[in-house]
C-alpha positions as CSV (number, residue, x, y, z in Angstrom):
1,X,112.6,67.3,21.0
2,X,110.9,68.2,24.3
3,X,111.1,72.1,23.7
4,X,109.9,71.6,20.2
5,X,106.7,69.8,21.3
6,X,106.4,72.7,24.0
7,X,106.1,75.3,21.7
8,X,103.9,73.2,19.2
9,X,101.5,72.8,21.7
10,X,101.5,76.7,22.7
11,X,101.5,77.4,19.7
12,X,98.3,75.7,18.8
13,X,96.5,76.4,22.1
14,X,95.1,79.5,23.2
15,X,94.9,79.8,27.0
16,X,92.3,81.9,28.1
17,X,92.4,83.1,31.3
18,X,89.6,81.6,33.7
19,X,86.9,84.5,34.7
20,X,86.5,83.2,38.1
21,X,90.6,83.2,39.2
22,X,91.2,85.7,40.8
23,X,94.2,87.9,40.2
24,X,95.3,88.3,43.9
25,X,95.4,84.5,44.4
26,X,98.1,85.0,41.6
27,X,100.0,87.9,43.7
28,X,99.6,86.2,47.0
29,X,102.2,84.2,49.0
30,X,100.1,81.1,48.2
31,X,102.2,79.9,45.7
32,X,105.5,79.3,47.5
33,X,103.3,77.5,50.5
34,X,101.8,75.4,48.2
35,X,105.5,74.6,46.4
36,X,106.8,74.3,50.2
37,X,104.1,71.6,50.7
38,X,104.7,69.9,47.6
39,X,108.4,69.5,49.0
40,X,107.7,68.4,52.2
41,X,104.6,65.9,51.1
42,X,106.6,64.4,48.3
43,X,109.7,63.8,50.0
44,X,108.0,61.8,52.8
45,X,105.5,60.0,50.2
46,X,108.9,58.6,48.8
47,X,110.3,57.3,51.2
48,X,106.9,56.1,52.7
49,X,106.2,54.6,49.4
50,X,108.8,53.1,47.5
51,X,108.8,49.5,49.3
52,X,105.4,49.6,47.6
53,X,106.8,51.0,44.5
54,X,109.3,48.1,44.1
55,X,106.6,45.5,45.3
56,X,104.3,46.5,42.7
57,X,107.3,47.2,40.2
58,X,107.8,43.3,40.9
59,X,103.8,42.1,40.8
60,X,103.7,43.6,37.2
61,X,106.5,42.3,35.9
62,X,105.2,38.5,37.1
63,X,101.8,39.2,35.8
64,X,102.2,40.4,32.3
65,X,105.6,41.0,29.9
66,X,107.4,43.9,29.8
67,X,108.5,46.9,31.7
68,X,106.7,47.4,35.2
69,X,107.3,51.1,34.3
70,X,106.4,53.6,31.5
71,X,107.0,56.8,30.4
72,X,104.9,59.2,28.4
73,X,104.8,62.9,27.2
74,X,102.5,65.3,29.2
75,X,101.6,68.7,29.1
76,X,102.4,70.6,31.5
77,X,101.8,74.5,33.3
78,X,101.2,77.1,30.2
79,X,101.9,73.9,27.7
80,X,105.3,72.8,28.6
81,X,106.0,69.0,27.9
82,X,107.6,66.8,30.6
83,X,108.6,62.8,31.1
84,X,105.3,61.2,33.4
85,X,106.6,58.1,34.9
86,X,103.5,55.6,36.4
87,X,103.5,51.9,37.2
88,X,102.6,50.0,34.0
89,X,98.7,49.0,34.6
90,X,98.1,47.8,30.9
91,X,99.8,45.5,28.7
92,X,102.7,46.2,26.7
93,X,100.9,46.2,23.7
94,X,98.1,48.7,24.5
95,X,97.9,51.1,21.7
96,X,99.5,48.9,19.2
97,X,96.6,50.7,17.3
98,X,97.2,53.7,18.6
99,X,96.2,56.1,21.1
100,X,93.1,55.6,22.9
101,X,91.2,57.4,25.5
102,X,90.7,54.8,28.6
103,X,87.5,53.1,28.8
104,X,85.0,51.3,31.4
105,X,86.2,48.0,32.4
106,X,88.9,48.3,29.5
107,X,90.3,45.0,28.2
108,X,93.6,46.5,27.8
109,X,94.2,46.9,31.4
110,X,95.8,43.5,33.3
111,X,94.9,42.0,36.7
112,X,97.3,43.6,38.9
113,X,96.5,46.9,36.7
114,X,92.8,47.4,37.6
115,X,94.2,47.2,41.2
116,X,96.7,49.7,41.0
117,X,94.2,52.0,39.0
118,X,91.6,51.5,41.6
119,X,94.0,52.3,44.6
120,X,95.7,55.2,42.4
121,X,99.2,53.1,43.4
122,X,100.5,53.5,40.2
123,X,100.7,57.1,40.1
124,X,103.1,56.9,43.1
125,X,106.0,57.4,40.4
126,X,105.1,60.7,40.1
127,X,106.1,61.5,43.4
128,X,109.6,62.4,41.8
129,X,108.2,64.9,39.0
130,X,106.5,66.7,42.0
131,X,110.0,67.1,43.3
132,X,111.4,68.0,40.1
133,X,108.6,71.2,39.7
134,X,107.0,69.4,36.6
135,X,104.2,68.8,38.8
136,X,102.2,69.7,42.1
137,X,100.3,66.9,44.9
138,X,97.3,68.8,43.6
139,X,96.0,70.0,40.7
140,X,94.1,68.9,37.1
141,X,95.5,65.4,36.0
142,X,98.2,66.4,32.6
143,X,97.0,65.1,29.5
144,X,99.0,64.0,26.6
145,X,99.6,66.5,24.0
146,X,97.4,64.9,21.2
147,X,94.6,64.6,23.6
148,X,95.4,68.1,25.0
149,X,95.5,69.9,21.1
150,X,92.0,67.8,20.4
151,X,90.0,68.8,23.4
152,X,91.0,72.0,23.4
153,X,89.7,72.4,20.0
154,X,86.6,70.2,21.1
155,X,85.8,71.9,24.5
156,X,85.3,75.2,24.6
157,X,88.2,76.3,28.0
158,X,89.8,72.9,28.2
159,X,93.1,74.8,27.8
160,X,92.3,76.6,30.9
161,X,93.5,73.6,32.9
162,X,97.2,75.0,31.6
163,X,97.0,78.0,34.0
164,X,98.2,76.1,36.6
165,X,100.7,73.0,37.3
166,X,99.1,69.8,36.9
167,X,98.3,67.4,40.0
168,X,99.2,64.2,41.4
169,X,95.7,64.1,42.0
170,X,92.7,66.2,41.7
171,X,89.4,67.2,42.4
172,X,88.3,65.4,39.1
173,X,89.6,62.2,40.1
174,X,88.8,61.9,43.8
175,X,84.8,62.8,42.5
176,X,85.0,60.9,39.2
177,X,87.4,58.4,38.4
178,X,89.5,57.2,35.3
179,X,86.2,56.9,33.2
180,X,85.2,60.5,33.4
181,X,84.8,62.5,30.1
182,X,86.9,65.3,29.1
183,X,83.9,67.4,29.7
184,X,83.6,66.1,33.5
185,X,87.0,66.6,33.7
186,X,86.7,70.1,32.9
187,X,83.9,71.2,34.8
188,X,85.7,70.3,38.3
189,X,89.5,71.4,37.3
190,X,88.1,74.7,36.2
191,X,86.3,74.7,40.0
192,X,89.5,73.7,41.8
193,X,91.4,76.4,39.7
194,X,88.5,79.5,40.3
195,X,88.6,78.3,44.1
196,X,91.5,77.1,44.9
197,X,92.3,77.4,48.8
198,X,94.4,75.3,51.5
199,X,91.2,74.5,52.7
200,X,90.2,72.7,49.5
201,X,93.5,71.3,48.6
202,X,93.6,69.1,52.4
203,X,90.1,68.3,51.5
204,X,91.0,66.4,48.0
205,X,94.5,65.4,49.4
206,X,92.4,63.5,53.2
207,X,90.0,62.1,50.3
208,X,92.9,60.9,47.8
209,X,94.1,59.3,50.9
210,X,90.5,57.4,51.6
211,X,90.5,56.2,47.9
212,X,93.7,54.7,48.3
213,X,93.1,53.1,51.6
214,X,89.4,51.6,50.8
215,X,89.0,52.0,46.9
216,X,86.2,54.0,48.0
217,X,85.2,56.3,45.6
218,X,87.6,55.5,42.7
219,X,85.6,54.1,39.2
């Protein structure tokens, strides 16, 4: 089932290669640093973090019904589907309607949610795909795949965002939030991709770390 959705969404989704990336960041031995630092940070935020996991895990199962966890489909590097797993921040019955882009002060979110979303504590779960390889500490946030098929069709590049593994966190969140547009979105993954550098990567990963400290920043 995983596979299948894979190739539907490669299928249907035409990645175009960014003008800006440069072809010798591709050759370069930046790659295995940056999967040597996704090891290393990911191991340590685990072991850091999951006394906060399970408090949190506990918190949202006292505050609304339901599982303090969830899991969803994402696309992933060059449109391969993987399992996200994040801290439940809405309730159960969210998209009884069916599936809907998050909003400004969304009712659907719950009281220990708009917490978690604000400190960006419930995408500590993720931790785990980063050690898997399904994703990096830094890169563009992964999309579902209905979202990803209709803004690619929308947006002119959106698909772009495919060239690389998607992030724990981002330059689009730690400048924008959860309420930025797809556009937004866009406009600073496709940066982070076309200038990608250690450099910039501590940058967003010493700011993540502000925003989840303070709040500061986060929308």
């Amino acid at each position: 089932m995983q596979a299948n959705r894979s190739i539907h969404i490669v299928k249907e989704i035409s990645i175009v290669q960014a003008n800006n990336l440069k072809s010798s960041k591709k050759g370069s031995f930046y790659p295995f640093i940056k999967r040597t630092m996704d090891l290393f940070i990911a191991s340590i935020g685990i072991v850091i973090t999951f006394p906060l996991i399970l408090l949190f895990a506990v918190l949202i199962r006292i505050d609304s019904p339901g599982s303090p966890f969830y899991v969803q489909s994402r696309v992933g590097k060059n449109g391969k589907c993987f399992n996200l797993i994040k801290l439940r921040s809405m309730r159960m019955d969210a998209e009884k309607d069916g599936e809907k882009w998050a909003e400004v002060n969304d009712p659907r979110i719950t009281k220990i949610g708009a917490f978690i979303r604000k400190t960006r504590i419930d995408e500590l779960p993720q931790l785990f795909s980063v050690l898997k390889g399904d994703m990096s500490i830094i890169g563009p946030r992964p999309e579902r795949p209905s979202f990803t098929a209709q803004f690619s069709k929308e947006i002119k590049g959106f698909s772009n965002r495919l060239l690389v593994k998607p992030g724990l966190t981002g330059l689009a969140q730690v400048n924008g939030g959860y309420d930025i547009t797809p556009k937004e979105k866009l406009k600073y993954d496709l940066q982070y991709i076309n200038n990608v550098t250690f450099f910039l990567e501590m940058k967003i990963l010493l700011k993540t770390i502000k925003v989840v400290l303070t709040g500061e920043g986060a929308r």
